[in-house]
N, C-alpha and C positions, 0 to 999 in steps of 0.2 A: 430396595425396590427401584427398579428401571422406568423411568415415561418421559415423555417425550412434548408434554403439555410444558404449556408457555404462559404465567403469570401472567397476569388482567394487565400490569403497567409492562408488562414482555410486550404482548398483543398490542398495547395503545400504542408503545413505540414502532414498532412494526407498521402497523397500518399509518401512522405520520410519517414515518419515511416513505414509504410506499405511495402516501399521497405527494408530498414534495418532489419525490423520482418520475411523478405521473404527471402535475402540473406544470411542474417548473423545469424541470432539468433535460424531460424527451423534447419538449419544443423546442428549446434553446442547443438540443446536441447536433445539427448540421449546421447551423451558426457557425458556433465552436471548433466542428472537426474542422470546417473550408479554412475561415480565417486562422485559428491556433487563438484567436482573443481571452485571455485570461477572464475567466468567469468570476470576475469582482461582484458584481450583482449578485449574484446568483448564493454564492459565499458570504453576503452578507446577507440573504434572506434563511440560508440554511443554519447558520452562530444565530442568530435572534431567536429560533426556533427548538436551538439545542439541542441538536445533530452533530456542534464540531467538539472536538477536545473534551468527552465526553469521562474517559478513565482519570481527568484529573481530577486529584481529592477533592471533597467538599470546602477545606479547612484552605485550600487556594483558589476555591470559588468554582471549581468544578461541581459536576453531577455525583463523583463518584460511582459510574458505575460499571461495570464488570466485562470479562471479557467477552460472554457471550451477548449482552447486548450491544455491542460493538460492533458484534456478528452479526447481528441483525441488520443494524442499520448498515453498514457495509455493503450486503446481499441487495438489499433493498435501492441503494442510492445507487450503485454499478448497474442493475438492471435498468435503471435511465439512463445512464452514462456511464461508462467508466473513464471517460477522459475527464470529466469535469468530476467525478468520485474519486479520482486518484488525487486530485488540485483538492476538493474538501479533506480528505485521509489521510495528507503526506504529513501533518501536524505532528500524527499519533508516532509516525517512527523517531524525528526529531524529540519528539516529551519524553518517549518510554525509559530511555537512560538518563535523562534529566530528575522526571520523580524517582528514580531508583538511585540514584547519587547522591546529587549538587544539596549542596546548605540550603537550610533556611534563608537566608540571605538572600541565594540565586532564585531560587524558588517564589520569593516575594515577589523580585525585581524582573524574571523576564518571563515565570508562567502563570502568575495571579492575572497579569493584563493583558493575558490571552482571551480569558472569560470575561473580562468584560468589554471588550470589544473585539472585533475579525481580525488578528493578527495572526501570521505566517512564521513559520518558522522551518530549519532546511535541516535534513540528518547527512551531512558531509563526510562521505568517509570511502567511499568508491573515488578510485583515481585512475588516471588514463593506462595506468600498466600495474593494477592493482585493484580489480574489478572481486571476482570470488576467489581471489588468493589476496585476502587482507593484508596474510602477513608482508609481503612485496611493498606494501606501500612506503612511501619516500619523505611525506612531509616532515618537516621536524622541528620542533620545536625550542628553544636553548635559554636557561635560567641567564637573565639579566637583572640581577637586583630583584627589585618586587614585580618583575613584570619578567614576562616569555617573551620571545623574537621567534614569530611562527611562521616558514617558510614551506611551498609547497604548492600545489594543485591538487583539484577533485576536479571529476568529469561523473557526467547524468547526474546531477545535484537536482531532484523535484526541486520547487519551490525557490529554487538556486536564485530568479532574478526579483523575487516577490519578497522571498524571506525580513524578518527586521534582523533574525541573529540565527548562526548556524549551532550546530555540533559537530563538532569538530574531532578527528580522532590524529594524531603526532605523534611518530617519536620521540621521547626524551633521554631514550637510553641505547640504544639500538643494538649495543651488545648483547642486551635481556630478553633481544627480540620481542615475542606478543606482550611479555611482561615489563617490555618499557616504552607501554604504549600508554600515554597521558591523552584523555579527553579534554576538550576547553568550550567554553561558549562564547563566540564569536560575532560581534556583530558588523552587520551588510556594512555600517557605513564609516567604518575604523579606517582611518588611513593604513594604507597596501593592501585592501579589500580590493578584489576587480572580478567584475560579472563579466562573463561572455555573454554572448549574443546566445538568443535563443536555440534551440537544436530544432529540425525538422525531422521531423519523426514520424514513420511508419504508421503510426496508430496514436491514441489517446492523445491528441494534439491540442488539446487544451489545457493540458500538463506543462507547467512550465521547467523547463530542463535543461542547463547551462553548466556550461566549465565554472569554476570559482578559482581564482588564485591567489595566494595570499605571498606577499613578498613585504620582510621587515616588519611584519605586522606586531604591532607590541600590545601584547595580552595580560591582563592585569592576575597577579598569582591567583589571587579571590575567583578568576573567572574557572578554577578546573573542575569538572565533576566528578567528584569522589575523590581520590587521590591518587598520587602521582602515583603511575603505574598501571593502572587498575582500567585504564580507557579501554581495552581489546574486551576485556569480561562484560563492559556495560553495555559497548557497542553490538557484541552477539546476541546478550542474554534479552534484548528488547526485540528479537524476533521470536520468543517463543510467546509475547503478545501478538506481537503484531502480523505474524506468519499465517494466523487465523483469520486473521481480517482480512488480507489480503487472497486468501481461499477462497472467502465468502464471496470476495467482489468478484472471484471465479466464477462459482455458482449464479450471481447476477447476473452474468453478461451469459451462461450459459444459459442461462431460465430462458433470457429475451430473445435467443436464437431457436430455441426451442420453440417458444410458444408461436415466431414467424412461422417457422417453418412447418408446424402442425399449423395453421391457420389456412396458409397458402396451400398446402396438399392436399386440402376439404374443398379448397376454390378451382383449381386448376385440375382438368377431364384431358384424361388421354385415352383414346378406345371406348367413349364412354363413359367412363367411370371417373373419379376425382381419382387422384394419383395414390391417395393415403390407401387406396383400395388394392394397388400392386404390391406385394410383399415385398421386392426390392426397395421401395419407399418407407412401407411399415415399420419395418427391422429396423430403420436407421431412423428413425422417429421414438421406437421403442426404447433402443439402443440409449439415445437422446435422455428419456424419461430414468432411468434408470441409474443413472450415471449418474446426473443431477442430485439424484435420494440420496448416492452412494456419498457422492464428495461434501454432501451437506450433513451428514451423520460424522465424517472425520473431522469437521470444521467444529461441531459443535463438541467435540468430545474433547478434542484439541482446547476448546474454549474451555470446558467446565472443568477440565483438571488444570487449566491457571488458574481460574476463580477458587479452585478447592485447594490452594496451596499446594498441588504435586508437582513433580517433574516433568513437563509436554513435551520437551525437544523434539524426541521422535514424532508423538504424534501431531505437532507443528507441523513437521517438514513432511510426513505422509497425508497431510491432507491439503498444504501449499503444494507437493508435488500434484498429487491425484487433480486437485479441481484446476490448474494453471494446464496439464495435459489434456484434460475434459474437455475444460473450456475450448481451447485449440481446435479440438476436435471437432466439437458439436457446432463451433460457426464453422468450420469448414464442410461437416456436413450440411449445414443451414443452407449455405451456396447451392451445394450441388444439389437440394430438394427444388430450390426456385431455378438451375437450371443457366440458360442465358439471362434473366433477369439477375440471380443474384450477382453474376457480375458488373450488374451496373451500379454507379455511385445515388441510383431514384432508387436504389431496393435496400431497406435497412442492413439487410444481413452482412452487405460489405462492409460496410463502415465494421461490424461487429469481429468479420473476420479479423480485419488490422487492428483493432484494439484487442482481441485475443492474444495475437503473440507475445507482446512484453510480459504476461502473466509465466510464460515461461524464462524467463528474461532474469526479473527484476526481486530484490530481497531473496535472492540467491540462485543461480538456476535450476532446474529441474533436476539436471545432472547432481547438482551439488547438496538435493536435498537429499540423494538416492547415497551419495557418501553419508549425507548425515545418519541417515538410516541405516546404513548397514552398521555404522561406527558404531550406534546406541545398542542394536542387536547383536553385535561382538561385544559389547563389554558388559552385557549381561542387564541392561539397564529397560 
């Protein structure tokens, strides 16, 4: 049987994010967008309230809980923000190949004392010539005794200058190509560790986002997750979590362009009438409403066949594609309903435009999800 109802503690989380997205995080986002101030406050009121690092097990001090509620709160916390939602969320891509690897051991020592206090952490594997063609990448790695010598660059690292420790993705083998590709866990403050400076960026500016370079860096053997070789399978396979959540933050920032731009079209008379009363207007309001339903039924479907133990890839990447396109869309129509207003920086919709585009951008681009899809539907999957 099919339904689309949402459990009493679905619902409570829901409405707590939704309340934390409405108190806390809409005041504080033209703060955030002007300066780029890392929302340290704001991050520490949202961990207290257990919104952050939510899929980690209970048994590491996490919630335990699932992908669709992820999705929830995700939808919910981008519809306040997505620049300060992306700074709370970037945790989740750094953890997801962490709990699905690394020992007991690691697991103790760098994701138990995430849940008990706001600690950051960075998914390092994008590099400056090496972006959606993973395999390209150059850093590498090289067995020294009981330690690695981990040489290399990433670029657009979230969290890159906040993080305490990365995940790390290296060559160790490079003849094996994808398959000698060794993940490690890295931390910020290792000698031959070095932050860039922050990036100024387009949109979501309260995302902190830096080069990382690691030169000489000597990595302890105990730091790999999973095993040698095996880095490229954990580094992908944490986007068919995380691909959804990041949908969902779609759907959030589309709702918030939405619900402007249906507001302001009741407010504003042309001829007479409020604008929402022109059919050119309507349609693209309509359009708006519809698309929303649409990209939020592939997010959640996407979510519940991870929770149900299937296969998501594809429908991962058909609903990261769908709401990161939506989203684009719908603040760009957002603008064009307010007119000369939306393009000023006093009318929310702008800010929403610029933080729309990186959703086509980021965790693979739109192009790349349209490969993944057709690849899953050639091979029969």
């Amino acid at each position: 049987m099919i339904g689309f109802g949402l459990t009493d503690e679905q619902q409570a989380l829901q409405e707590l994010s939704l309340q934390f997205a409405r108190d806390v995080m809409r005041p504080a986002a033209t703060h955030h967008d002007q300066t780029g101030e890392y929302p340290w406050e704001i991050i520490k009121q949202a961990h207290e309230l257990g919104l952050m690092n939510t899929h980690v097990p209970e048994k590491w001090g996490g919630l335990g809980l699932g992908c669709i509620e992820g999705a929830l709160i995700s939808e919910e916390l981008a519809w306040g923000c997505t620049g300060i939602g992306t700074a709370l969320e970037a945790n989740g891509l750094a953890l997801q190949p962490v709990l699905e690897g690394a020992s007991d051991a690691l697991l103790e020592k760098y994701v138990a004392p995430m849940s008990e206090e706001p600690r950051m952490a960075a998914y390092a594997v994008t590099e400056p010539g090496a972006g959606s063609d993973v395999a390209g990448l150059r850093t590498t790695a090289v067995r020294k005794g009981d330690k690695w010598i981990l040489n290399g660059s990433k670029m657009w690292i979230t969290n890159g200058g906040v993080a305490d420790w990365y995940f790390v993705l290296a060559y160790t083998d490079p003849a094996k190509k994808y398959k000698g590709m060794t993940a490690f866990i890295v931390e910020r403050e290792w000698a031959g560790v070095e932050v860039g400076k922050k990036e100024k960026n387009l949109g979501q500016r309260a995302s902190d986002t830096r080069a990382i370079t690691f030169t000489d860096v000597e990595v302890p053997h105990e730091n790999i997750v999973g095993r040698e070789g095996a880095g490229w399978m954990l580094a992908m396979g944490a986007f068919d979590h995380t691909r959804p959540l990041v949908a969902a933050a779609g759907v959030g920032l589309a709702r918030a362009a939405y619900e402007h731009a249906a507001e302001y079209a009741m407010q504003r008379k042309t001829m007479g009438v409020p604008i929402a009363k022109h059919q050119a207007v309507s349609f693209m309001i309509a359009d708006m409403a519809k698309d929303i339903e649409a990209a939020r039924m592939l997010v959640w479907k996407a979510a519940w066949l991870k929770d149900s133990g299937q296969r998501n890839t594809k429908m991962a990447s058909m609903a990261k594609a769908f709401a990161a396109d939506s989203a684009h869309r719908i603040a760009s129509d957002a603008v064009q309903v307010f007119g000369g207003y939306g393009y000023s920086q006093e009318y929310p919709v702008e800010k929403l435009l610029r933080d729309s585009k990186i959703f086509q951008i980021y965790e693979g681009t739109s192009q790349i999800q349209r490969l993944i899809i057709a690849r899953e539907l050639f091979s029969g999957r």
